[in-house]
C-alpha positions in Angstrom: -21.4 76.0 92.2 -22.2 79.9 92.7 -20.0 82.1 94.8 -23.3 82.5 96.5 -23.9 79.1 97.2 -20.1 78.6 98.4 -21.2 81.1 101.2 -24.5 79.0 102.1 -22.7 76.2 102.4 -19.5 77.8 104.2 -21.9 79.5 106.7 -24.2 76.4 107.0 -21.0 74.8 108.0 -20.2 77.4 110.3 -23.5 76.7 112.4 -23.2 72.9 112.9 -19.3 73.7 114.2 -20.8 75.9 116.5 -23.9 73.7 117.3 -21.2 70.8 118.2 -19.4 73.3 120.2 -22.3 74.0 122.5 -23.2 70.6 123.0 -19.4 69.7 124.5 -20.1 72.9 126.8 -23.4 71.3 127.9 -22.5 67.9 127.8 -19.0 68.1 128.8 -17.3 64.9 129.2 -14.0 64.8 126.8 -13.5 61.3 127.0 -16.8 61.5 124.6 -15.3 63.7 121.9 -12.5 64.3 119.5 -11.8 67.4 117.4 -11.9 67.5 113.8 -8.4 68.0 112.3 -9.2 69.9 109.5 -11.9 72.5 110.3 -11.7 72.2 114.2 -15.5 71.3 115.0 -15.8 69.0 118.6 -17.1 65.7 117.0 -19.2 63.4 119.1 -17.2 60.0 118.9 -19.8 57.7 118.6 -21.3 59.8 115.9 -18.0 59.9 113.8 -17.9 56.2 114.3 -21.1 55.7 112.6 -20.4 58.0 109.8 -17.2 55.8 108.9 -14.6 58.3 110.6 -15.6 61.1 108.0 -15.9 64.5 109.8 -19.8 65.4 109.5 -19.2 68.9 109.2 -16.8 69.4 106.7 -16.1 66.0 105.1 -12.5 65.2 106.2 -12.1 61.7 106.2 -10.2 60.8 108.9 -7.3 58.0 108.9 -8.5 54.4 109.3 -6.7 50.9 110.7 -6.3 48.0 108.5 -8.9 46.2 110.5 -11.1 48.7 110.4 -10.5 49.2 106.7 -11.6 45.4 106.1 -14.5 45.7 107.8 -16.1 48.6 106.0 -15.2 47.4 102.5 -15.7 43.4 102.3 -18.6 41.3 103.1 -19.1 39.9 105.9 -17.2 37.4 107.4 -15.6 37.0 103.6 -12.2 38.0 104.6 -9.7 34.9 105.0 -6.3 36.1 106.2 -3.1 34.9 104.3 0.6 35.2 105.1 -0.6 36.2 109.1 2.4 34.6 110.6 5.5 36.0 109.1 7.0 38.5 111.3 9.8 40.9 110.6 13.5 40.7 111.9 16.5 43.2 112.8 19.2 41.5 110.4 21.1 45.1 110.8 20.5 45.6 114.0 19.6 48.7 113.5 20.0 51.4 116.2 19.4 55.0 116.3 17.3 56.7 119.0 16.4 53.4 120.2 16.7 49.8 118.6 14.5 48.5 115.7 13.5 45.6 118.0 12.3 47.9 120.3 10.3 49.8 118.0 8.6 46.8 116.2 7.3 45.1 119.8 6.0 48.7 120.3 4.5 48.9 116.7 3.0 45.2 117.1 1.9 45.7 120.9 0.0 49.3 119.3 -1.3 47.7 116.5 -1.5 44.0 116.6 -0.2 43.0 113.9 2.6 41.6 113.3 3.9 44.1 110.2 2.4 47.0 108.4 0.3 45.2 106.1 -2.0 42.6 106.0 -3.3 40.4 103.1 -6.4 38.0 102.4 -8.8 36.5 100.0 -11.9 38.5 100.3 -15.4 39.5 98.8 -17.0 42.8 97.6 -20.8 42.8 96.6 -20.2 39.0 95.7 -17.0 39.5 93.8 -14.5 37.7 95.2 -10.3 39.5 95.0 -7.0 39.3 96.6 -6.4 41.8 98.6 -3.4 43.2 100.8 -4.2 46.7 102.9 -1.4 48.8 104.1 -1.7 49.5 108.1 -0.2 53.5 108.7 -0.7 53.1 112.6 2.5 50.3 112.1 5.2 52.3 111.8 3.9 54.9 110.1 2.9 51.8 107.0 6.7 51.9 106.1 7.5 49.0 103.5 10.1 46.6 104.8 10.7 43.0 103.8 7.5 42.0 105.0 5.4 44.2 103.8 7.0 43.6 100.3 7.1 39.6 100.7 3.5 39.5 101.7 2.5 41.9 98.7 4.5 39.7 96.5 3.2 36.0 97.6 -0.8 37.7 97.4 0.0 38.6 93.6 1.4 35.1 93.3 -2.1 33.7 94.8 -3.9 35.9 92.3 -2.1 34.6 89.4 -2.5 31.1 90.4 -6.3 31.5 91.3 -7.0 33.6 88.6 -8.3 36.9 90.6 -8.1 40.2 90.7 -5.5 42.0 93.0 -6.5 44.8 95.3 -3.9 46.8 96.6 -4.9 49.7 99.5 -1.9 51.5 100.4 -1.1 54.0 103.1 2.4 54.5 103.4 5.2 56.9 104.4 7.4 55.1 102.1 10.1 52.4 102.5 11.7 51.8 106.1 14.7 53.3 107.1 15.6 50.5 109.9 16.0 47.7 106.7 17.8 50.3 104.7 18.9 48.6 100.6 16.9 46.0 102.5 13.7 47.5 102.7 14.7 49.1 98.9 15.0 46.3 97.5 11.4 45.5 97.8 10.4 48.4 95.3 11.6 46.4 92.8 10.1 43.1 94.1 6.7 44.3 94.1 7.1 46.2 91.0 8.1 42.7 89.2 5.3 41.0 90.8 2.9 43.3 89.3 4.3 43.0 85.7 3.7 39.7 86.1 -0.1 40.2 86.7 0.4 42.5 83.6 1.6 39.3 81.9 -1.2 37.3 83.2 -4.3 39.6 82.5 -5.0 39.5 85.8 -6.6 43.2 86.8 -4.5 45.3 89.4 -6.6 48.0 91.2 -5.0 50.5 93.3 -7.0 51.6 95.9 -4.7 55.0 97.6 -5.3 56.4 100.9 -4.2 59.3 103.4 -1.0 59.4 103.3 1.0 57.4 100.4 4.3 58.7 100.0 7.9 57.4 98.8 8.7 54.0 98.2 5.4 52.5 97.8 4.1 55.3 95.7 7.4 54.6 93.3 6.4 51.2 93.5 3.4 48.9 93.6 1.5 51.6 95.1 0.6 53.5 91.3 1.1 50.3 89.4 -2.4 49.4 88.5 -4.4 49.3 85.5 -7.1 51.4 87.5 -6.0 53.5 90.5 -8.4 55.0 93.0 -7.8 57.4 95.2 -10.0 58.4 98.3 -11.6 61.8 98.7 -9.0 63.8 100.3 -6.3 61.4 100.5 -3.0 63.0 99.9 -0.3 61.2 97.4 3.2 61.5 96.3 6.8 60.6 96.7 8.9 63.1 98.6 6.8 65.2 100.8 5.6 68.9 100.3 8.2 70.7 102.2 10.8 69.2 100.9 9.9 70.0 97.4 8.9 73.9 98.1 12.7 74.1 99.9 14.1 72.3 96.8 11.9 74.4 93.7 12.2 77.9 96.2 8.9 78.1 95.2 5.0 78.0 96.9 2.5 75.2 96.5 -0.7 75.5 95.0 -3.4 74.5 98.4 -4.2 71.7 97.1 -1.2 69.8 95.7 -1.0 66.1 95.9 -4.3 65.6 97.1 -6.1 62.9 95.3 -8.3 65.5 93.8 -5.3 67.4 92.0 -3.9 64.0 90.7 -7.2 63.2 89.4 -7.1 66.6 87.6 -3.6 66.2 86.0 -4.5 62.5 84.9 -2.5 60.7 87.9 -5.6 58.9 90.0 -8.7 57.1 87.2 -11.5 58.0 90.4 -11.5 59.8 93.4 -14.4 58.5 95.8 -15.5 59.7 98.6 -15.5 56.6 101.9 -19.3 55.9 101.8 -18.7 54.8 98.1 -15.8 53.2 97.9 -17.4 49.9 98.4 -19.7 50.4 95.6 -16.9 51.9 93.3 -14.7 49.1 93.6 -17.8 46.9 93.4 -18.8 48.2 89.7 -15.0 47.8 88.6 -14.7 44.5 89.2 -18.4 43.4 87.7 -17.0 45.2 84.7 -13.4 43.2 84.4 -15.3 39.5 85.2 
């Protein structure tokens, strides 16, 4: 791309913002729109919604519930739910602002499910996988001992029915309310996918705004092909933290999946629209 056509682009951008701006003036109602978090155009809801929650103007692709998740990437109706009725506990009764108890009837109330993740047997294009996607409206997607007994027994399916495992992660990292608890399941998962390793069994990594800390040191980056979505931001401790620690500045756009993908951490970096078909062409080439 040309410096000049940068500027065509940037001002072309420019002039749908501002054409989406006018049309909230006119048409008023803010119950109807949302604002676009990364350039700051007024979005038309239903219009965001059809485009798969990826900003129109300047491509941001917005964050996205499990549910939601499911629906856009598996056929239809192919999605069988495993694992859907273990629930997580409080064995430390943990307490700080308020109690963990509290927050998980909040989380599960918000959310409706009952932990961060949720796992199935499922279908893309015809080719059928085990998959478990990460939730980041449940507490943030933290890994507790559900999320990392769920991930576990779906990699145990695999194995035993012979498919591939699909792993979509979103994830602060591990949950502070389970403490060496919540840990411990970094190594669980980690051991569950050696033992697809073991078994030939293909592990794809699908990685999505945000994955940080535990999951990322754990079965988040495990697989033999890792795909990152357009955008998506990945790492372990967060960016702050590691420009206080370094004393030094950032590059822009550091742990993006785009900069991973430079530096040889991410295989593909997709954008949402073909993600289905991505995934789609690895798994006709590993049958």
């Amino acid at each position: 791309m040309t410096i000049q056509d940068w500027f065509e682009k940037r001002k072309e951008a420019q002039i749908q913002r501002r054409a989406l701006e006018a049309r909230v003036e006119t048409e008023g109602d803010p119950a109807l729109w949302t604002k676009c978090v990364h350039c700051g155009a007024q979005l038309l809801k239903e219009d965001l919604d059809k485009n798969d929650m990826v900003c129109p103007v300047c491509d941001y692709h917005f964050r996205i519930n499990a549910r939601r998740r499911i629906k856009q990437l598996f056929d239809e109706n192919s999605f069988q739910e495993l694992d859907s009725n273990i629930k997580p506990t409080d064995p430390l009764e943990f307490f700080d602002s308020e109690s963990y108890k509290d927050r998980l009837d909040k989380a599960q109330k918000k959310t409706n499910l009952n932990d961060a993740v949720v796992t199935g047997l499922a279908e893309i294009e015809g080719h059928k996988v085990a998959a478990a996607i990460m939730d980041f409206d449940f507490m943030g997607g933290s890994m507790g001992s559900v999320v990392g007994e769920k991930v576990t027994r779906l990699m145990e399916k695999a194995i035993e029915l012979r498919l591939p495992v699909l792993a979509i992660t979103s994830s602060g990292g591990a949950r502070m309310q389970e403490s060496a608890l919540s840990l411990m399941q970094m190594a669980k998962t980690s051991l569950a996918a050696s033992k697809l390793d073991d078994e030939g069994i293909l592990y794809i990594n699908l990685i999505t705004e945000p994955t940080f800390g535990g999951v990322t040191a754990s079965f988040g980056m495990l697989g033999d092909i890792i795909v990152a979505e357009q955008g998506a931001r990945v790492g372990f401790a967060g960016r702050r933290v590691i420009e206080q620690t370094i004393r030094q500045k950032l590059p822009s756009d550091f742990q993006t999946a785009e900069y991973l993908l430079k530096y040889g951490q991410v295989d593909v970096v997709s954008k949402r629209s073909e993600l289905r078909k991505t995934l789609a062409n690895i798994l006709s080439m590993h049958e």
